[in-house]
C-alpha positions in Angstrom: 99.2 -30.1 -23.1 97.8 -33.4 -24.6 97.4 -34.3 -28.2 94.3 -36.9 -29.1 96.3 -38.8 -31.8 96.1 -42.8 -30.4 93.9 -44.2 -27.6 96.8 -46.2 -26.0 98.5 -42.9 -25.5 95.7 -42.5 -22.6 94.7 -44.8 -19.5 91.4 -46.4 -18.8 90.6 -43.6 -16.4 91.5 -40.6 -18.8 89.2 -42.2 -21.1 86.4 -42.5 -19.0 86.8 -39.3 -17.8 86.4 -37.6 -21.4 82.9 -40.2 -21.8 82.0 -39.5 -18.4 82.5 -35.5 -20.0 80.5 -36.9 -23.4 77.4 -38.5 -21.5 77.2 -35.0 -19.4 77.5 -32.5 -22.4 74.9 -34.8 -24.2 72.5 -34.6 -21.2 73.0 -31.1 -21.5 72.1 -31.0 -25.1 69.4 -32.8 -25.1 67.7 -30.7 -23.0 68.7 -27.8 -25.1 70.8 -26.2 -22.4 74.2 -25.4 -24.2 76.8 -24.6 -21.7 79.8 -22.9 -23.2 82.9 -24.6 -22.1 84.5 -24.0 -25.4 84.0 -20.2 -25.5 85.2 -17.7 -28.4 87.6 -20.8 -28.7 88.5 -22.0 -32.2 89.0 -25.3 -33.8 90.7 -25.7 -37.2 90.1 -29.0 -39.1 92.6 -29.8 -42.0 90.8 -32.3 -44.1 93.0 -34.3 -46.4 90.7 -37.2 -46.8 86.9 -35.9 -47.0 84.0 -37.0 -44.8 80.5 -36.3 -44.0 80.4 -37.5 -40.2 83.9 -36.4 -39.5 83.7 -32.6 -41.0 79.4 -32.3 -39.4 80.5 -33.7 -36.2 83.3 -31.2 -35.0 81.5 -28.5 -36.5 78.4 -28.4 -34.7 80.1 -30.0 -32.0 82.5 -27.0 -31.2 79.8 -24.7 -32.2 77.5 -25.8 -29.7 80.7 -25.9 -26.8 80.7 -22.3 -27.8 83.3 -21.8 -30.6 83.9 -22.0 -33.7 85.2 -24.0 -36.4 86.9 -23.5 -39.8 87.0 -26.0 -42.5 90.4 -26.4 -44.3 90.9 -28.5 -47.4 94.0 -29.8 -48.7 93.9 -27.6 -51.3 92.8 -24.2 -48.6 96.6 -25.1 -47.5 100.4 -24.6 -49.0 100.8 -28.5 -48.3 99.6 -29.0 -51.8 102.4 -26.4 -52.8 105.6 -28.0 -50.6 105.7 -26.1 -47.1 107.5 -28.7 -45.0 104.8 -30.0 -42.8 106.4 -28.3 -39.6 105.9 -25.0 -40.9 102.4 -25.1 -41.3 102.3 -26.3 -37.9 103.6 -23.5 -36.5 101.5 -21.1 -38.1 98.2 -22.3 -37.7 98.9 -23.4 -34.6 99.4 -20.1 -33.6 95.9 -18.9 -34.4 93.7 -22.0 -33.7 93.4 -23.3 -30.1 92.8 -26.3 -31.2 93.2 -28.5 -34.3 91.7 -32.0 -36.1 93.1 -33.3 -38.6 92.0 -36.1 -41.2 94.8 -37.9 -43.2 96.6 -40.3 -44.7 99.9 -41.6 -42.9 99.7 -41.2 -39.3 103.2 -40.3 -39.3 102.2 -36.9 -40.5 100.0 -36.1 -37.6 102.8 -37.0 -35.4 104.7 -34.5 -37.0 102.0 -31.8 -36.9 101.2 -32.6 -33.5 105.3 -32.4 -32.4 105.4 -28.6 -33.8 101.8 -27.7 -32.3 101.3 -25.2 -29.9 97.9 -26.2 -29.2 96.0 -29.9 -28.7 95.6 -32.0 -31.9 93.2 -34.7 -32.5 93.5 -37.3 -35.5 89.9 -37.3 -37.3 91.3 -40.5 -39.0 94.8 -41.9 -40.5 95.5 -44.9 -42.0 96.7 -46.5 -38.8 94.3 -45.1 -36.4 90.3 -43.7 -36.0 89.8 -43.4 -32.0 87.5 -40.8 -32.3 84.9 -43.0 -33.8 85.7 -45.6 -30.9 85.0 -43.1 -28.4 81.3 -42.6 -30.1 81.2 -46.5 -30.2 82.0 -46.9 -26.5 79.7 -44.6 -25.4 76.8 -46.7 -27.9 78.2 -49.7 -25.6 77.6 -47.6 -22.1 74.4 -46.4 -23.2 73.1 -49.9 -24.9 74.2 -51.4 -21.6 76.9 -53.2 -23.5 80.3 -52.1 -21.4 80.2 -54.6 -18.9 82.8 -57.6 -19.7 81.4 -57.5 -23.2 82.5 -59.6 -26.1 83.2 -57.9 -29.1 83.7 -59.2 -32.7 85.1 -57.3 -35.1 84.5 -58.9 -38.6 86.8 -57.4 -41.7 89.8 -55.5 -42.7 92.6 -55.1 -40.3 92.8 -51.5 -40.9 92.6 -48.4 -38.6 89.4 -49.6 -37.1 90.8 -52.8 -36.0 93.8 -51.1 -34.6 91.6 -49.2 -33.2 89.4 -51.4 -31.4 92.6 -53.3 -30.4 93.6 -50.3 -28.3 90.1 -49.8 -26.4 90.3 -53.6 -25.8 93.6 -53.3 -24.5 92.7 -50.6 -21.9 89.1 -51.4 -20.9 89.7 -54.8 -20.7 87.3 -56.9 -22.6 87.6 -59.8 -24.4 88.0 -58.6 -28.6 87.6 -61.2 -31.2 89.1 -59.9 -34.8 88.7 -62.1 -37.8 90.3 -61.1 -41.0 90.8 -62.7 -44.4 94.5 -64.1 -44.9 96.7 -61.2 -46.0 94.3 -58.4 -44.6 95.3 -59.4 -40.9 96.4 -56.1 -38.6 99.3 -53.9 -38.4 102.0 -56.5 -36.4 103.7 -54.0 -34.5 99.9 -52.6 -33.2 99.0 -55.9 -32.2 102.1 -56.5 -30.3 101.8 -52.8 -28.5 98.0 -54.1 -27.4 99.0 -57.2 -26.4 101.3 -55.8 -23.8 98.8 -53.1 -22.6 96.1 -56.1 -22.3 98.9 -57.9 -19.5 97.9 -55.2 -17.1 94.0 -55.0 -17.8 93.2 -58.7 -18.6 91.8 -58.2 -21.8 91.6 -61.4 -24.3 92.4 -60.3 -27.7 92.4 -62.8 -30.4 93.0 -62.6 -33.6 92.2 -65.1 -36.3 90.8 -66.0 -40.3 87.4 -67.4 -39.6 84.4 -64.6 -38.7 81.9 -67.2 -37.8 84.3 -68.6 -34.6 84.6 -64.7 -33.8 80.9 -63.6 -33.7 80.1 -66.7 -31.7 78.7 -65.9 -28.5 79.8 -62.2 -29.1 77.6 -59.0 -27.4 79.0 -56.6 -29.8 79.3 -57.4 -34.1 81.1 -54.7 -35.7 82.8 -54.7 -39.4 84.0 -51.5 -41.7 84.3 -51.2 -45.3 86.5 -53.6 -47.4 87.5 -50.5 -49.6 88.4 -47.9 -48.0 89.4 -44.5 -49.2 92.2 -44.7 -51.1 91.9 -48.4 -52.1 89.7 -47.9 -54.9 91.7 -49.6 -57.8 91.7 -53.1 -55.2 88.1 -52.9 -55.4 87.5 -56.0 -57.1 90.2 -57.9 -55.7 88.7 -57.3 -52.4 85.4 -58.1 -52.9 86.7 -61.2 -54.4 89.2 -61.8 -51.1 86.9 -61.1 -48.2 84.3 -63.5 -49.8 82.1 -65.3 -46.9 83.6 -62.2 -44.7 79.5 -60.2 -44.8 77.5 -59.6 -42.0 74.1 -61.5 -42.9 71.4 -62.7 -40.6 72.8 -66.3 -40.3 76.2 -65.1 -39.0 74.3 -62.5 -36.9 72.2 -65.3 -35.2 75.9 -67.0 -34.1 75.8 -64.1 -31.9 73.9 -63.9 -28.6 70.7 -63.0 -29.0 70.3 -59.2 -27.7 73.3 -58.6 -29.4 74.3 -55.5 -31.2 75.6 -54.1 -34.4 77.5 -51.1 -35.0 79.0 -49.7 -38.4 81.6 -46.9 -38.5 79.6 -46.1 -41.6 79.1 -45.4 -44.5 78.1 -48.9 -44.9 77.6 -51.1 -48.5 74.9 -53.5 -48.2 75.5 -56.8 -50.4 79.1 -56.7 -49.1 80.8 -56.2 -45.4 76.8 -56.1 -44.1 73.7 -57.4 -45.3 70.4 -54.9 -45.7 68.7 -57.1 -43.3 71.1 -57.0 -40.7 71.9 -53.8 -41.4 68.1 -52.4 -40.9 67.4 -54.7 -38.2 69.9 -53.0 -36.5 69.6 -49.7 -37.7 68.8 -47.3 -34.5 71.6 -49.1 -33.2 74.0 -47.7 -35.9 72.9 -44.4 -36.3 72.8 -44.2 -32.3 76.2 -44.9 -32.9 76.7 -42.4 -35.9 75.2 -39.4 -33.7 77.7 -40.1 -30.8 80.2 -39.3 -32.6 79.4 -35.5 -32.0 79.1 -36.2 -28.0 82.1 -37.9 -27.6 84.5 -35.6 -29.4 82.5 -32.6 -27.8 84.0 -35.2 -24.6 87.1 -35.2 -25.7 87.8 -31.6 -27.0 86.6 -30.1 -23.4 89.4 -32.7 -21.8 92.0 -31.8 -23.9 91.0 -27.7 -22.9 90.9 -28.7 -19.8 94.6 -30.4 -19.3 95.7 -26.7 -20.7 94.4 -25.0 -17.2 
């Protein structure tokens, strides 16, 4: 049994296999033909920090594989009233046969996932979102963007940049990440992704100034400054990651059929300009609708590594 919690716990041909799954299922889809590889199976997803795309995309996602899903709040669970983590584990593992969980320290998911009896996939931590680089992989394949792209990522060094490091690290490409000082990434991620890049040949750089990172790039990508949970830094953020938004002059460092992606949801006026961000709309919300393909990808892998 496998647990989706991290993309470097996968190799490059594991995670082609689940988009190679995600392009498939989508085909299917598309042409309204809903095969049910999921069938009468059920999917719990423990929400601790809300979201629209997150909660909508595994939904539909394993109701169209054929199953069913049930949406559980922190406050739907004893968490809220001190059952040790484990314990709640146990149980609910033994009536789900699968389970996705949205949270705060990824830690806790490592936890859930040790006393699982069934696959678990991490909708989002702090540390870590490879769902949503799964979706944007797929954007790259299908945007003809996979092929010894250059990517900049322009922002925070959160759980999409550690993110991004990982896919990097496996697939190979060349990953530009430019952060204000003090918001760099996670040193111990960095380190883990530098050694998985050694056998791939990615190039993953990491440095202060967004303009030398979006140079030349195929792929622009950023991610809010305040993310859930940061709230109260607000201010001091916006006042920090100054000269850090995505307008059309930084844009046109880029080459020019270059794309934009956005995890989303996206604040114009601050990590991306409305003009950049319209121009490259169908590109984003491409992006945003792959999230339902690729996790539909990787929740008929993870079935499948059962037997």
């Amino acid at each position: 049994m496998r647990h989706f919690l991290k993309l470097s716990d996968f190799s490059k041909d594991e995670l082609l296999e689940m988009i190679n799954l995600a392009i498939k299922i989508k085909k299917e889809t598309k042409a309204r033909k809903f095969v049910p590889y999921l069938e009468h199976q059920t999917l719990g997803m423990i929400f601790e920090k809300s979201s629209t795309r997150t909660r909508v995309s595994f939904e539909v996602g394993i109701y169209q594989l054929g199953g069913i899903g049930l949406f559980l709040s922190k406050n739907d669970l004893q968490l809220g009233r001190g059952e040790p983590l484990k314990d709640t584990a146990r149980v609910i593992s033994s009536m789900f046969d699968m389970i996705m969980i949205r949270t705060y320290e990824h830690s806790n998911l490592e936890e859930f996932a040790s006393y699982s009896k069934v696959p678990v996939i991490n909708g989002l931590s702090d540390s870590y979102h490879p769902v949503q680089l799964m979706a944007d992989y797929l954007t790259m394949i299908e945007l003809g963007k996979n092929n010894n792209p250059i990517v900049a990522y322009v922002g925070d060094g959160n759980n999409m940049a550690h993110s991004w490091l990982n896919l990097a690290a496996i697939m190979g490409f060349e990953l530009r990440i430019a952060t204000p000082k003090g918001y760099e990434c996670d040193e111990n991620i960095v380190q883990k992704a530098k050694e998985l890049a050694k056998s791939s040949g990615a190039k993953l750089i990491l440095i202060n100034d967004p303009k030398e990172a979006i140079k030349g790039a195929d792929v622009v990508t950023t991610d809010t400054w305040v993310s859930m949970g940061q709230e109260d830094e607000k201010e001091k953020r916006i006042k920090d990651f100054k000269g850090f938004m995505v307008d059309s002059s930084m844009m046109a460092l880029a080459k020019k059929d270059a794309i934009f992606l956005h995890c989303l949801p996206a604040y114009r006026g601050y990590e991306v300009s409305e003009e950049v961000f319209e121009a490259h709309a169908n590109e984003i919300f491409l992006e945003a609708e792959n999230r339902l393909h690729a996790q539909k990808g990787i929740m008929v892998w993870l079935d499948k590594q059962r037997g």
